[in-house]
DSSP file (Angstrom, degrees, kcal/mol; ACC not computed):
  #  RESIDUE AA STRUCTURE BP1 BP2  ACC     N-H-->O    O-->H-N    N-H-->O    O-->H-N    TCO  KAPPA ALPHA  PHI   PSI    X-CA   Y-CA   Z-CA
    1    1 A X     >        0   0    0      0, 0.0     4,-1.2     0, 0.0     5,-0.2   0.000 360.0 360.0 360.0 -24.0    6.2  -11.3   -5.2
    2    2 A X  H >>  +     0   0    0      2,-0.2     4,-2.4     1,-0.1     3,-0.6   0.907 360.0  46.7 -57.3 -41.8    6.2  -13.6   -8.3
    3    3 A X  H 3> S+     0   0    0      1,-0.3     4,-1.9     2,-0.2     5,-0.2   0.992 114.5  56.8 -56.6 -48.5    2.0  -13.0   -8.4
    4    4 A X  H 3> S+     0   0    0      1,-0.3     4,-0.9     2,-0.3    -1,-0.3   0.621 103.8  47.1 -55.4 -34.0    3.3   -9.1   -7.9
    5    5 A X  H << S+     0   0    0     -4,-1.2    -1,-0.3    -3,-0.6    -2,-0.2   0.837 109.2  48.9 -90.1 -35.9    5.4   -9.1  -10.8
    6    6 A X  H >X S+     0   0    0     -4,-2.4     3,-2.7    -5,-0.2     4,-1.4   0.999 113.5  57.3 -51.5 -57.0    2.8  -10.7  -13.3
    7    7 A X  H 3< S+     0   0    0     -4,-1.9     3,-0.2     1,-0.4    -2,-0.2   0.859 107.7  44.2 -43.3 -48.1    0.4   -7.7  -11.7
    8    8 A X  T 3< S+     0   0    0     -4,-0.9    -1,-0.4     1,-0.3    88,-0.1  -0.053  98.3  70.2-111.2  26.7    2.5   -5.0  -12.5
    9    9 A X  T <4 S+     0   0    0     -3,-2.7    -1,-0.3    86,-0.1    -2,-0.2   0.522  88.4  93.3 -99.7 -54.7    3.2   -6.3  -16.0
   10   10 A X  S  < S-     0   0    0     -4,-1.4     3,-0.1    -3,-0.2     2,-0.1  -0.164  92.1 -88.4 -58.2 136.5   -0.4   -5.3  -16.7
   11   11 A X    >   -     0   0    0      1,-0.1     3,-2.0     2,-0.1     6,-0.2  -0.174  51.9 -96.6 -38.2 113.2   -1.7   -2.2  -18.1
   12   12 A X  T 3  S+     0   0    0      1,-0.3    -1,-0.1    -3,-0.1     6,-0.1   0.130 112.6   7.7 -29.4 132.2   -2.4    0.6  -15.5
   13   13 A X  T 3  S+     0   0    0      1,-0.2    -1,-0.3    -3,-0.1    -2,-0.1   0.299  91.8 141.6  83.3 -13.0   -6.2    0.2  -14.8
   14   14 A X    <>  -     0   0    0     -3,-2.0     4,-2.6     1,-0.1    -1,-0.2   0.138  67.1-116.4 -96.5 162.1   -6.9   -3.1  -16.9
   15   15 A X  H  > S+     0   0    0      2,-0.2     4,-3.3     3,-0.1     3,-0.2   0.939 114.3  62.4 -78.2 -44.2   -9.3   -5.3  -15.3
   16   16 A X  H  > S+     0   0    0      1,-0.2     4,-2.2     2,-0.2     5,-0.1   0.877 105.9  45.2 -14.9 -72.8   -6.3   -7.9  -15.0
   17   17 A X  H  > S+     0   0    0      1,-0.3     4,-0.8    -6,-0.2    -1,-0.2   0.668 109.0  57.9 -77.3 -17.5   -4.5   -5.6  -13.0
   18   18 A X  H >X S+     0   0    0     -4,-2.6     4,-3.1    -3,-0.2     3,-0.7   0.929 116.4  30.9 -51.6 -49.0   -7.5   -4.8  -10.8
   19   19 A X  H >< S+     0   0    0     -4,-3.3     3,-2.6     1,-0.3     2,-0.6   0.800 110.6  64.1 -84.1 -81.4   -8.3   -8.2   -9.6
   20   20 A X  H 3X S+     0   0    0     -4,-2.2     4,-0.7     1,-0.3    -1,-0.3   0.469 114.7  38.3 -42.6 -26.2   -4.6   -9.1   -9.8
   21   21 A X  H <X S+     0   0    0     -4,-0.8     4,-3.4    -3,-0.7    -1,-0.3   0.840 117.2  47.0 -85.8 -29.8   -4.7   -6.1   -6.8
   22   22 A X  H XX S+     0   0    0     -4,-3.1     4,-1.7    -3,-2.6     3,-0.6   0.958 113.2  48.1 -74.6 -38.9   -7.9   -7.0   -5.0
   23   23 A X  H 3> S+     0   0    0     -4,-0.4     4,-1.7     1,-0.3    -1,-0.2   0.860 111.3  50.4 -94.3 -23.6   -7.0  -10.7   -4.9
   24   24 A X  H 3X S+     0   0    0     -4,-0.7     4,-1.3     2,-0.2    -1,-0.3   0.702 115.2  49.9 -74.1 -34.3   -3.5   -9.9   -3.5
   25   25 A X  H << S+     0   0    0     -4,-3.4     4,-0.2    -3,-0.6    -2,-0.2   0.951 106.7  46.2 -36.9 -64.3   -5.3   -7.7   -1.1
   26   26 A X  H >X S+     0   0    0     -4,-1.7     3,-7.6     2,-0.2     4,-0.9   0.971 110.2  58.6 -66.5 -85.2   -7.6   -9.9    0.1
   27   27 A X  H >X>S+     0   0    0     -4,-1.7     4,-1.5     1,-0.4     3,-1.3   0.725 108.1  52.0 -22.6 -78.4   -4.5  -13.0    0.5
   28   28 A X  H 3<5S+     0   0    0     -4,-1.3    -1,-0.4     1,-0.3    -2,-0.2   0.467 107.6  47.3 -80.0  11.8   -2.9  -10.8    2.6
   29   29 A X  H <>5S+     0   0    0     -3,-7.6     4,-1.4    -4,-0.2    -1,-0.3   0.607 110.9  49.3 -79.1 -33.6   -5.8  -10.3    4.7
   30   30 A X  H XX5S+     0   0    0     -3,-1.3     4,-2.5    -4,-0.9     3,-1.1   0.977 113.1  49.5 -76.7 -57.5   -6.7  -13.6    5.1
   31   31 A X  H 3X5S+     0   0    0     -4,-1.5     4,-1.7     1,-0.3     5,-0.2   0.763 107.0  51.8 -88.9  16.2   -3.0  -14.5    6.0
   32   32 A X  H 3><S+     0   0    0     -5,-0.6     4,-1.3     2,-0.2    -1,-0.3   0.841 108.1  57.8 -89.0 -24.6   -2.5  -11.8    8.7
   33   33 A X  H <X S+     0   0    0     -4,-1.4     4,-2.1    -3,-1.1    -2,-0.2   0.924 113.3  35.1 -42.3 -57.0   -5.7  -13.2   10.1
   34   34 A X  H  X S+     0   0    0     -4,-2.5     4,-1.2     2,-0.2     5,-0.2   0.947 117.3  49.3 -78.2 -38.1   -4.2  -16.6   10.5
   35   35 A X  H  X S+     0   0    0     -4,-1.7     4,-2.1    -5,-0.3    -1,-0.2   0.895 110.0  55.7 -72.0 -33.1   -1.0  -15.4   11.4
   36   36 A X  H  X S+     0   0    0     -4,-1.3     4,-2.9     2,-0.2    -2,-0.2   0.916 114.1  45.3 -17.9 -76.0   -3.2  -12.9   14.2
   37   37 A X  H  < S+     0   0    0     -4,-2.1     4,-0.4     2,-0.3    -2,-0.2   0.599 112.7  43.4 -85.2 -38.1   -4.5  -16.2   15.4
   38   38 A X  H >< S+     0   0    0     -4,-1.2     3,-1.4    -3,-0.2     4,-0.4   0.925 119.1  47.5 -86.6 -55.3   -1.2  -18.5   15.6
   39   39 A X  H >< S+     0   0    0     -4,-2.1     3,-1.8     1,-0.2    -2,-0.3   0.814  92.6  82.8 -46.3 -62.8    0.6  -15.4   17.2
   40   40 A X  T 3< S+     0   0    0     -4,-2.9    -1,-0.2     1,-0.2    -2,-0.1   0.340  83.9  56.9   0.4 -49.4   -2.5  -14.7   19.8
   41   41 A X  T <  S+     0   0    0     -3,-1.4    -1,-0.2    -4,-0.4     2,-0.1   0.511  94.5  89.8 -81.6  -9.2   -1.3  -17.5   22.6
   42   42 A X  S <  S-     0   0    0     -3,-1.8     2,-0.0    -4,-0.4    -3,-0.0  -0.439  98.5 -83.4 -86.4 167.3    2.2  -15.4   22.7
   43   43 A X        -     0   0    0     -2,-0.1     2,-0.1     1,-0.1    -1,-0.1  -0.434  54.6-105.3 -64.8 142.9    2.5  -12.3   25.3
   44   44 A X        -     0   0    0      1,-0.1     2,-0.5    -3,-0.1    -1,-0.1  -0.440  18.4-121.6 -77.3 159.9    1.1   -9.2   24.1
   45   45 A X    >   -     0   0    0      1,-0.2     3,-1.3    -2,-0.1     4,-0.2  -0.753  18.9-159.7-104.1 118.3    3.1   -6.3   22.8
   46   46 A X  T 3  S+     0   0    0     -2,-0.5     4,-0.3     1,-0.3    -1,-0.2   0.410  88.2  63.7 -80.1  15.0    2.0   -3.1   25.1
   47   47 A X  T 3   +     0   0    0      1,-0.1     4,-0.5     2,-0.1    -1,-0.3   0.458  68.4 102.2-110.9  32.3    3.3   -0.8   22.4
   48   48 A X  S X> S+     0   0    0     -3,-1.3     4,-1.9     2,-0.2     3,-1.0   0.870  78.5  48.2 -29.4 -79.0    0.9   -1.9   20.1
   49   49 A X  H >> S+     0   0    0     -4,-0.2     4,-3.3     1,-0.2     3,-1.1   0.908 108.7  55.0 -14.4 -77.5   -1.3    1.2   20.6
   50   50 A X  H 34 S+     0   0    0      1,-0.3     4,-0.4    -4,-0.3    -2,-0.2   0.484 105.2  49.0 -33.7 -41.6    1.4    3.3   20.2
   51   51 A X  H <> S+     0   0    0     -3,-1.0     4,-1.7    -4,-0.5    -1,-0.3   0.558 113.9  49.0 -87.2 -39.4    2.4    1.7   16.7
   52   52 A X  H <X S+     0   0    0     -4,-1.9     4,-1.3    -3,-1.1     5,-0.3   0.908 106.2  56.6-100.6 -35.1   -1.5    2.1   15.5
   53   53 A X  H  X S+     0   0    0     -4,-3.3     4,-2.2    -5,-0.2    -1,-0.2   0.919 111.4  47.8 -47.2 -46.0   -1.4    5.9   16.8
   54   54 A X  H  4 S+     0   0    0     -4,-0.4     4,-0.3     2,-0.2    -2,-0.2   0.813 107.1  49.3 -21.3 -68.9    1.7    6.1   14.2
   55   55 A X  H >X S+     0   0    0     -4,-1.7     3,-3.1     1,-0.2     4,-0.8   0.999 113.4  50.0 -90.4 -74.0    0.4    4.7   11.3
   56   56 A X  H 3X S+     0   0    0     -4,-1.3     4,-1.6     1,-0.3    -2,-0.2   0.632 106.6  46.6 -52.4 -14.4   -2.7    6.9   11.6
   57   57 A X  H 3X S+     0   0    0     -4,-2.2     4,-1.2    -5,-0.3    -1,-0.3   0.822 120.6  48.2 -77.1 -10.2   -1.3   10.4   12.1
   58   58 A X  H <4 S+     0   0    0     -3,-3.1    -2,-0.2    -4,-0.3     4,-0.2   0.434 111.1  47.2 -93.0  -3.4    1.1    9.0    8.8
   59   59 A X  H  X S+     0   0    0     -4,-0.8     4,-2.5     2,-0.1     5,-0.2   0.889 117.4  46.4-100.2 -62.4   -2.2    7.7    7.0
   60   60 A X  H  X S+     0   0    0     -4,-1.6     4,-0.8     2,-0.2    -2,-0.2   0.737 113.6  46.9 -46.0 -52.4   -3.8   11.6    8.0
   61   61 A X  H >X S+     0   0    0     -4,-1.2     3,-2.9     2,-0.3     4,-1.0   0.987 114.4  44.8 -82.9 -69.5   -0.8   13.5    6.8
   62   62 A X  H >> S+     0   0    0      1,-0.3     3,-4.1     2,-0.2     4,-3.0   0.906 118.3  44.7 -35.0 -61.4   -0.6   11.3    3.3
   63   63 A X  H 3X S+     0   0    0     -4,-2.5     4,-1.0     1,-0.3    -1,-0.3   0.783 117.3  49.5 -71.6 -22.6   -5.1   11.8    2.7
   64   64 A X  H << S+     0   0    0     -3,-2.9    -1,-0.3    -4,-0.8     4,-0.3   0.364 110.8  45.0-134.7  15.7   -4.5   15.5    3.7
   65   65 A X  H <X S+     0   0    0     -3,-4.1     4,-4.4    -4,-1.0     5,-0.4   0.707 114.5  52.5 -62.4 -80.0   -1.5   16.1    1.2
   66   66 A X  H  X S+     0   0    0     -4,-3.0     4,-1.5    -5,-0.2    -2,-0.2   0.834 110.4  45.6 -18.3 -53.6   -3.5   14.2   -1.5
   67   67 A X  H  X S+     0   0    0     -4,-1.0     4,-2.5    -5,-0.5     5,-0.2   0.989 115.2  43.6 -57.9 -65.3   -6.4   16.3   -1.1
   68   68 A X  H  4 S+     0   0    0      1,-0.3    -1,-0.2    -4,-0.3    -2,-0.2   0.724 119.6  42.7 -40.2 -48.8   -4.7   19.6   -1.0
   69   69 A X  H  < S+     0   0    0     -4,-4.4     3,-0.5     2,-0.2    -1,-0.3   0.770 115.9  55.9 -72.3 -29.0   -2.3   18.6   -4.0
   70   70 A X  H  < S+     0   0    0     -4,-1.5    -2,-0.2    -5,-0.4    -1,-0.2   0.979 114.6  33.3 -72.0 -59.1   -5.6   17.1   -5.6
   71   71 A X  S  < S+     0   0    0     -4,-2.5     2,-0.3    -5,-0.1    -1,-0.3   0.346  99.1  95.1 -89.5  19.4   -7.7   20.2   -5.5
   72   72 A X  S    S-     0   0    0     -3,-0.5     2,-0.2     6,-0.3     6,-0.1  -0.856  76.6-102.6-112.6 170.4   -4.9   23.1   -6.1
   73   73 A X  S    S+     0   0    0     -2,-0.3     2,-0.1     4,-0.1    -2,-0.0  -0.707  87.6  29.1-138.4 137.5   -4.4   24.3   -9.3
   74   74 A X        -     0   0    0     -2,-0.2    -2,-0.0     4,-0.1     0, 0.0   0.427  69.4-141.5 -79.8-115.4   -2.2   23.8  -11.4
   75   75 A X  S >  S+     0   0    0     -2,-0.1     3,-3.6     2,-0.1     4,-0.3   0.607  98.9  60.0-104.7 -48.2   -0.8   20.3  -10.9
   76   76 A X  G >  S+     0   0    0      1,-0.2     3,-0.5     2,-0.2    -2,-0.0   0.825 103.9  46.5 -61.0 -19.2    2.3   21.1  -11.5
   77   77 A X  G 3  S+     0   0    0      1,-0.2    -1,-0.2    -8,-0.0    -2,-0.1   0.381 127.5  33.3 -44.7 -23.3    2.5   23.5   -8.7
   78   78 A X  G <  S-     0   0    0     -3,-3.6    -6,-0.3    -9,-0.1    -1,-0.2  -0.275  78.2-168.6-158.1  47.0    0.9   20.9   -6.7
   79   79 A X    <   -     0   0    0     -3,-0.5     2,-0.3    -4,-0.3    -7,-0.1   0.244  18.6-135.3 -51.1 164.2    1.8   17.4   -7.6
   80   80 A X     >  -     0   0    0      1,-0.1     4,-2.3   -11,-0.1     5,-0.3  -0.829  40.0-109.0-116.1 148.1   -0.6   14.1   -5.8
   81   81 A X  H >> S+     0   0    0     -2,-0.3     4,-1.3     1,-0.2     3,-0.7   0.977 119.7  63.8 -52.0 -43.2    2.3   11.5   -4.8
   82   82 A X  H 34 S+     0   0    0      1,-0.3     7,-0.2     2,-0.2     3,-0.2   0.856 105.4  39.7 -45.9 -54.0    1.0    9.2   -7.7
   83   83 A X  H 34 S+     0   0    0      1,-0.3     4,-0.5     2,-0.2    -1,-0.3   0.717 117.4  56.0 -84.9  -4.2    2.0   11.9  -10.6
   84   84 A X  H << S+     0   0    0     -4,-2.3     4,-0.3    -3,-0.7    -1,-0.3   0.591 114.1  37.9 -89.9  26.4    5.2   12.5   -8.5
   85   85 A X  S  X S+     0   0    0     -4,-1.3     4,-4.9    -5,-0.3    -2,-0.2   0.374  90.5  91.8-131.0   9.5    6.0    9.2   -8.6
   86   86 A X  H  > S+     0   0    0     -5,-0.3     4,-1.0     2,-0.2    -3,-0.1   0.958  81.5  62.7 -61.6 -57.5    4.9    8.2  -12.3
   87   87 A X  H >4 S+     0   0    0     -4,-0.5     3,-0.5     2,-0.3    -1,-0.2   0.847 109.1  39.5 -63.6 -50.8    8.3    8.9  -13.8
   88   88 A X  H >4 S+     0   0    0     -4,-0.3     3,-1.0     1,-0.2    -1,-0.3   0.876 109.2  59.4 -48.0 -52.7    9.7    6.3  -11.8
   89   89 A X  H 3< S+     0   0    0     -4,-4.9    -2,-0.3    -7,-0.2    -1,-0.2   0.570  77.7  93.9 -20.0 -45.8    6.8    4.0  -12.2
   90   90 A X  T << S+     0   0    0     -4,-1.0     2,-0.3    -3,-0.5    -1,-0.2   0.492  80.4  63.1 103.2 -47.6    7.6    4.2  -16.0
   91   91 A X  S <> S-     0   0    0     -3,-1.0     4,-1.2     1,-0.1     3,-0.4  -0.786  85.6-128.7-118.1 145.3    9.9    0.6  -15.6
   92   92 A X  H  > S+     0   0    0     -2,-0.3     4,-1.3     1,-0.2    -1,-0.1   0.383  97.1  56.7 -77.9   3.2    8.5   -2.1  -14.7
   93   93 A X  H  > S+     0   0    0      2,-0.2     4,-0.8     3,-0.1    -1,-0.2   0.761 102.4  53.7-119.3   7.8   10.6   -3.1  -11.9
   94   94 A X  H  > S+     0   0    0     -3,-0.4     4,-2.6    -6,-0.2     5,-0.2   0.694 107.1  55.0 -68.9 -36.8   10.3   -0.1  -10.0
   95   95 A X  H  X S+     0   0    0     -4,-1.2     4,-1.5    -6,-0.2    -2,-0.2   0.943 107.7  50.6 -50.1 -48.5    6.5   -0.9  -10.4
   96   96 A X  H  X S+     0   0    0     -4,-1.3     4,-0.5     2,-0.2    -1,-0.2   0.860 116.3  40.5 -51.5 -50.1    7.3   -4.5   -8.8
   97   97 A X  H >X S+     0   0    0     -4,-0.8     3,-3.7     1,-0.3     4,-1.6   0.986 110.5  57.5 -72.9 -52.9    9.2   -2.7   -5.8
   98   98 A X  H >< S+     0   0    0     -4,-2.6     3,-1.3     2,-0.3    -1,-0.3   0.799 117.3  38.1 -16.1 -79.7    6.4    0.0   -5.7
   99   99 A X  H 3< S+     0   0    0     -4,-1.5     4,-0.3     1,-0.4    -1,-0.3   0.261 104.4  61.7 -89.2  -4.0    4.3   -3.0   -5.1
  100  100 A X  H << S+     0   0    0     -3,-3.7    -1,-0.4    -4,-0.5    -2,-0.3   0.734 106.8  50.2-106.8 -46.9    6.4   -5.0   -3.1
  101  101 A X  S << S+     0   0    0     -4,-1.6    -2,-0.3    -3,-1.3    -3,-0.2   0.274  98.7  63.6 -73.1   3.2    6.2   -2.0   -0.5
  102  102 A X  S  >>S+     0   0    0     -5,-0.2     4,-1.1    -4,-0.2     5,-0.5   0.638 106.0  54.1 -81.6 -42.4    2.2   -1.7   -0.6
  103  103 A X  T  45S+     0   0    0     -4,-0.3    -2,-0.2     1,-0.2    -3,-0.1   0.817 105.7  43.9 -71.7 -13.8    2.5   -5.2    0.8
  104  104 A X  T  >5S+     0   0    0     -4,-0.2     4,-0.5     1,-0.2    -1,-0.2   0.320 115.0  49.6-109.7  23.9    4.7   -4.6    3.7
  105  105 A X  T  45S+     0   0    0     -3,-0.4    -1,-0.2     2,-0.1    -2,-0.2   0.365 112.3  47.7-121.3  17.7    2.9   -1.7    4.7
  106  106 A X  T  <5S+     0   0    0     -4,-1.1     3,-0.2     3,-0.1    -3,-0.2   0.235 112.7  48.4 -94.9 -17.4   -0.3   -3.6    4.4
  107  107 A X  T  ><S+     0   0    0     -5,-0.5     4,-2.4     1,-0.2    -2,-0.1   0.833 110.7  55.7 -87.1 -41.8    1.2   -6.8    6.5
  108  108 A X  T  < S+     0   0    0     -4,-0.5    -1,-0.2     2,-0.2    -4,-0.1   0.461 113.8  35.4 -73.8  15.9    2.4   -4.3    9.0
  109  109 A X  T  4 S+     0   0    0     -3,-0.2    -1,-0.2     2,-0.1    -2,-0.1   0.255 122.5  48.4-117.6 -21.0   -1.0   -2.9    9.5
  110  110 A X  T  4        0   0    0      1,-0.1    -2,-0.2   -82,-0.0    -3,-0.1   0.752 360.0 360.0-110.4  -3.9   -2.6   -6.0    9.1
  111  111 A X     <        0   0    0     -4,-2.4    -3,-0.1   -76,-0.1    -1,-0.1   0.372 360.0 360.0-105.5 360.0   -0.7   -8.2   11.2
């Protein structure tokens, strides 16, 4: 979360704050792999499925909000989560939390 608060210091778009997200991606792919690996030898969780069924009809809902909000006219009528959630973004340590919750919904997906 330290890397996470330098990230989200940087200007929206900047190349900084690109790689500062792709490499913070990538690290927490690599350690839900190894943590994947140590966990493996333990019993498996049969709701497992069940949990990936979840997170995609909640990944489907989100992309088919997006879209809809994306292509109706005009925006305000039809906000994308991003621009309703710009005004909050605005301080930078809601940007840090904001960013602090892409990572545990990307450790729970990836681990």
């Amino acid at each position: 979360m330290a890397f996470g608060w330098w990230i989200t210091a940087q200007p929206p778009f900047s190349a900084a704050a690109t790689v500062g997200i792709l490499v913070s991606g990538a690290a927490l792919i690599v350690v839900a792999r190894l943590w994947r690996r140590r966990t493996a030898s333990l019993p498996s969780d049969d709701r497992a499925d069940e949990r990936l069924g979840v997170w995609v009809a909640i990944l489907a809902a989100v992309l088919v909000w997006e879209l809809i909000s994306y292509l109706g006219h005009p925006r305000e009528a039809h906000p994308t989560i991003s621009s309703i959630t710009d005004s909050i973004q605005a301080e930078h340590v809601f940007r840090w939390l904001f960013f602090g919750g892409w990572l545990a919904i990307g450790w729970s997906l990836a681990a």
